[in-house]
Short mmCIF file of the C-alpha atoms (twelve columns), coordinates in Angstrom:
data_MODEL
# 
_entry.id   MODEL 
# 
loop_
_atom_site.group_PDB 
_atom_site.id 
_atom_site.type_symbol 
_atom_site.label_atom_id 
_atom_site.label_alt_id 
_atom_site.label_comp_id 
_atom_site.label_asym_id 
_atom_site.label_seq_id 
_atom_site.Cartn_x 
_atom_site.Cartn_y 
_atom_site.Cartn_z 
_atom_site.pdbx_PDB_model_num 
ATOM 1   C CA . UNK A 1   -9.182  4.273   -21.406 1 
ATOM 2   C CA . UNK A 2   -6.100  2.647   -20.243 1 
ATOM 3   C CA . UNK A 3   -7.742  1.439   -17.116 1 
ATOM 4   C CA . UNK A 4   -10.046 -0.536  -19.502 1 
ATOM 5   C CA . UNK A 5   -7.396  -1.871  -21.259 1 
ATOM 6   C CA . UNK A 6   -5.355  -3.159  -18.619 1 
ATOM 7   C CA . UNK A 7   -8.861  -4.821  -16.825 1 
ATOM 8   C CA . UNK A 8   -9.627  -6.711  -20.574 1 
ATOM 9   C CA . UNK A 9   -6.066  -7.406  -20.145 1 
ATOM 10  C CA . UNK A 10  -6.376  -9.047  -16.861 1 
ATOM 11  C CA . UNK A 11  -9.939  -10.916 -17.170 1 
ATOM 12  C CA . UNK A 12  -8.524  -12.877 -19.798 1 
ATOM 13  C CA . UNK A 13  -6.538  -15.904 -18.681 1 
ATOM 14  C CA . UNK A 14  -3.366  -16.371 -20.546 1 
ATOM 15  C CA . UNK A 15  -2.440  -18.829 -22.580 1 
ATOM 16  C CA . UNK A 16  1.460   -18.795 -22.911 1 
ATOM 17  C CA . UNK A 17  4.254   -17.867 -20.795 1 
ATOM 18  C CA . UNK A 18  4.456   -14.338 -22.458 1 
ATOM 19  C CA . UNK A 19  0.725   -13.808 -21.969 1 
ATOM 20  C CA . UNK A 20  0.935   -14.549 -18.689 1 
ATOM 21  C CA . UNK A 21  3.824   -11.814 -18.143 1 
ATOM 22  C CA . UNK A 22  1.786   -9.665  -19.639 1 
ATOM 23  C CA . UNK A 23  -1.197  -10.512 -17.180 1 
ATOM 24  C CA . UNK A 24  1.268   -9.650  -13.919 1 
ATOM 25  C CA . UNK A 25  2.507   -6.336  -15.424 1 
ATOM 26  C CA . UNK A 26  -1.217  -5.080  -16.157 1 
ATOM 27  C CA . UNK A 27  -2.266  -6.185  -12.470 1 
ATOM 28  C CA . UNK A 28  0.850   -4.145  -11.369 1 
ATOM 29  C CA . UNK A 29  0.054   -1.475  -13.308 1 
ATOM 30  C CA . UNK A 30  -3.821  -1.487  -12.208 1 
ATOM 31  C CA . UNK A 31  -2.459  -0.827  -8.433  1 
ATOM 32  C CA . UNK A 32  -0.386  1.594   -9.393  1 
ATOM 33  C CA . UNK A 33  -2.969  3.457   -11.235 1 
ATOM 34  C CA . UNK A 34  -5.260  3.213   -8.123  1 
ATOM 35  C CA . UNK A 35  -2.878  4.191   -5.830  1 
ATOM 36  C CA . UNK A 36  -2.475  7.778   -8.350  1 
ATOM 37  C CA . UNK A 37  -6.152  8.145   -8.089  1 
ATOM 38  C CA . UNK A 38  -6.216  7.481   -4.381  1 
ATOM 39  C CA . UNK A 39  -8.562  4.015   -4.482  1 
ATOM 40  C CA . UNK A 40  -6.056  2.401   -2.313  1 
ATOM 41  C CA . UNK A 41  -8.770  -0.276  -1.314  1 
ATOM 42  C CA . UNK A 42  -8.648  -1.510  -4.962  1 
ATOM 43  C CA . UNK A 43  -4.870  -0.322  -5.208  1 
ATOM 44  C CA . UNK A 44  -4.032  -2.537  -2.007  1 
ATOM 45  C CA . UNK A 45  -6.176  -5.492  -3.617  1 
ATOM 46  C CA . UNK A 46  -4.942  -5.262  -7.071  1 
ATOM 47  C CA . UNK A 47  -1.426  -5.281  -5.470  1 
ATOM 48  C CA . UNK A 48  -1.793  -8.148  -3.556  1 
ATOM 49  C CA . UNK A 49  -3.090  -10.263 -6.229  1 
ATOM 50  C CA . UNK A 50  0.006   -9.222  -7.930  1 
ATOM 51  C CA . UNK A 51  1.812   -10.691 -5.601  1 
ATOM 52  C CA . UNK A 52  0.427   -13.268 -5.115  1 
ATOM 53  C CA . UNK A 53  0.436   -14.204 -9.057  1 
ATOM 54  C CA . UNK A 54  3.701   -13.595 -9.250  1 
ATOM 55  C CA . UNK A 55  4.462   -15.384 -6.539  1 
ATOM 56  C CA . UNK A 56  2.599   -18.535 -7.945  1 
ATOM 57  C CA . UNK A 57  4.177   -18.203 -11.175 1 
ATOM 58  C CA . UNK A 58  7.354   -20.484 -11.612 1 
ATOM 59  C CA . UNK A 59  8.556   -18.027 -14.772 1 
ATOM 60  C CA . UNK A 60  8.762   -15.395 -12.135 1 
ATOM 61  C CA . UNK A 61  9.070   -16.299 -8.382  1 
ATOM 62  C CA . UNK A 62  9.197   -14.065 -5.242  1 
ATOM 63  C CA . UNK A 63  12.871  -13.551 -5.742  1 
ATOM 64  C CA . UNK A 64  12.515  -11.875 -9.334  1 
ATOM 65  C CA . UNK A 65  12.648  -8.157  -9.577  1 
ATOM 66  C CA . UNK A 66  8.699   -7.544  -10.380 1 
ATOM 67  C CA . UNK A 67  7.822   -9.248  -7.347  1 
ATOM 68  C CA . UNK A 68  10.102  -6.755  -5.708  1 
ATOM 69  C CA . UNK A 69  8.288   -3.997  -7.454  1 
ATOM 70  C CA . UNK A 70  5.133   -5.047  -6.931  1 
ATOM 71  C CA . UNK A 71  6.135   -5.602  -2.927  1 
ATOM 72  C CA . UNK A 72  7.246   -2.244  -2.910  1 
ATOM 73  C CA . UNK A 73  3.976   -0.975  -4.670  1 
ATOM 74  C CA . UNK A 74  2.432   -2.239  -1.585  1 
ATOM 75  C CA . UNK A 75  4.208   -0.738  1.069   1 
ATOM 76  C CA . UNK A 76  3.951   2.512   -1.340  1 
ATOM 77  C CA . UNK A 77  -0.104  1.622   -1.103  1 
ATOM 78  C CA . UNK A 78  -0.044  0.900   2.860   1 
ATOM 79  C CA . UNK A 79  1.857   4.418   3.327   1 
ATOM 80  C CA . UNK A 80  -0.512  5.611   1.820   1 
ATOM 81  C CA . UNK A 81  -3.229  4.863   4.214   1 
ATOM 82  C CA . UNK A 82  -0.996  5.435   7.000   1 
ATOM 83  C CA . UNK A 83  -0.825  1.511   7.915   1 
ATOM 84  C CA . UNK A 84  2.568   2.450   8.401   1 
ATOM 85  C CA . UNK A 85  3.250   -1.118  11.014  1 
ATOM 86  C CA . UNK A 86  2.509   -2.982  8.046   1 
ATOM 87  C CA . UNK A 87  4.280   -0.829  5.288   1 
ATOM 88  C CA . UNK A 88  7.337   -1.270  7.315   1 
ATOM 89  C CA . UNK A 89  6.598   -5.028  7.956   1 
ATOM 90  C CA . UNK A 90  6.670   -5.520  4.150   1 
ATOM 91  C CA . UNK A 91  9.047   -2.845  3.630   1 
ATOM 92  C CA . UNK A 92  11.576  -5.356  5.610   1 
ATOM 93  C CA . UNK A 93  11.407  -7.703  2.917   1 
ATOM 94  C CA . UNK A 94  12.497  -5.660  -0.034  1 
ATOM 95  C CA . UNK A 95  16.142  -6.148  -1.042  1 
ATOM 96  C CA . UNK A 96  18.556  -3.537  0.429   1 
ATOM 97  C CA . UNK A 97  18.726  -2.073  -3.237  1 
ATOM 98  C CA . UNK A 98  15.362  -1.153  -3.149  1 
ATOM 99  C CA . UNK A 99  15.128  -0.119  0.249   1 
ATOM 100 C CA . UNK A 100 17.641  2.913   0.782   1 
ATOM 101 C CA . UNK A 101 16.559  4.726   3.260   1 
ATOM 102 C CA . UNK A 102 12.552  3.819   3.325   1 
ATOM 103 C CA . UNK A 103 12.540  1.981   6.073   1 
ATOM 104 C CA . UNK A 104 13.504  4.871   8.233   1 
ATOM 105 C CA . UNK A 105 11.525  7.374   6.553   1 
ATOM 106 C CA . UNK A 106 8.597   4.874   7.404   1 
ATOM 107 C CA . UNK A 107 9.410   4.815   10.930  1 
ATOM 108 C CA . UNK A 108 9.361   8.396   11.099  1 
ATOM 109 C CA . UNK A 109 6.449   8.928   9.616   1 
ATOM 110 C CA . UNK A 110 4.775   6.261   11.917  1 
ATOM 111 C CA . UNK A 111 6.330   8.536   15.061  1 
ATOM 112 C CA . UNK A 112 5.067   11.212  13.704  1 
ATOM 113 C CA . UNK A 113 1.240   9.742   12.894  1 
ATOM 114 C CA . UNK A 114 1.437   8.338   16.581  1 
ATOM 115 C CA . UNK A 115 2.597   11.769  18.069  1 
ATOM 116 C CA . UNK A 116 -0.297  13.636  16.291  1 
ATOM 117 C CA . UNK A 117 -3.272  10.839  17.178  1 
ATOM 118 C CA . UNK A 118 -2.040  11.345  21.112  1 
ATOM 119 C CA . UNK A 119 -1.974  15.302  20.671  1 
ATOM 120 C CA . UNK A 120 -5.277  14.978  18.809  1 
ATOM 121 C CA . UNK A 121 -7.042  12.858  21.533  1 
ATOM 122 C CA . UNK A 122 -5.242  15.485  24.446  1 
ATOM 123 C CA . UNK A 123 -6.859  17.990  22.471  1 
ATOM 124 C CA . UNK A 124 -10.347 16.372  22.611  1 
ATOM 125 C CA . UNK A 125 -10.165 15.612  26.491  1 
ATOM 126 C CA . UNK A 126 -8.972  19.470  26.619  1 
ATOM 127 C CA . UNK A 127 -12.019 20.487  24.770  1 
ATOM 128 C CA . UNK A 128 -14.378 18.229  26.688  1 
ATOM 129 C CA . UNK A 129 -13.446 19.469  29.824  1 
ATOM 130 C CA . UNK A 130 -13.258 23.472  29.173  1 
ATOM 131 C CA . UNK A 131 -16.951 22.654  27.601  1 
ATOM 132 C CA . UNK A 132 -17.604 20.682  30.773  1 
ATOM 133 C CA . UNK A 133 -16.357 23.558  33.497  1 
ATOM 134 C CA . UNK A 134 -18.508 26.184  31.011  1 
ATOM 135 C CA . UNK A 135 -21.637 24.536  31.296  1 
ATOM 136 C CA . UNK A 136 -23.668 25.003  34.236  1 
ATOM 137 C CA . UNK A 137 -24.973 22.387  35.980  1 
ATOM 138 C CA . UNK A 138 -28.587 21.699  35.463  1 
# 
């Protein structure tokens, strides 16, 4: 139900400055509703236009503090799909207030991604070749 009424709120355009605030918050809150229910190709989108509204809009700019939440949304979203090159690309842009300590956690957890893809594929060429030296020759 609330998904609904943040998409009537967003398919309207708005009329006045508060109407338009409105808009930007529901688009937010549409990402961040995706991203909970693990859509993070319509989280990711949803953020982005977010941005990108917010960014447009001269009531709001891309130094206000919902354009910092909604950047932040997105490098929550990219985390989430373990782009973590670009979550840390964008996370680089958030203020140091809202950073704390996510850039490193980001790097981490792109070590750590990297370290299990290589272990992963050494496991596979393992596998392939124990099947290989088991399987007579025909």
């Amino acid at each position: 139900m609330f998904e609904l009424t943040l998409l009537e709120v967003i398919r309207n355009p708005p009329t006045t400055a508060r109407l338009l605030e409105i808009n930007l918050a529901a688009t937010h809150e549409l990402a961040r509703l995706k991203l909970e229910r693990k859509d993070l190709d319509a989280a990711e989108d949803y953020c982005r236009q977010a941005l990108k509204d917010r960014r447009q809009a001269r009531s709001i700019g891309n130094k206000h503090p919902d354009y910092y939440k909604s950047l932040k949304l997105l490098v929550d979203v990219l985390s989430a799909r373990k782009d973590f090159a670009a979550a840390l690309h964008y996370a680089d842009l958030l203020p140091p207030e809202l950073k704390g300590d996510l850039e490193r956690r980001l790097a981490i957890l792109q070590v750590m991604e990297n370290s299990h893809q290589y272990v992963a594929a050494a496991s596979a060429s393992v596998d392939t070749a124990a099947y290989a030296a088991q399987t007579p020759a025909v």
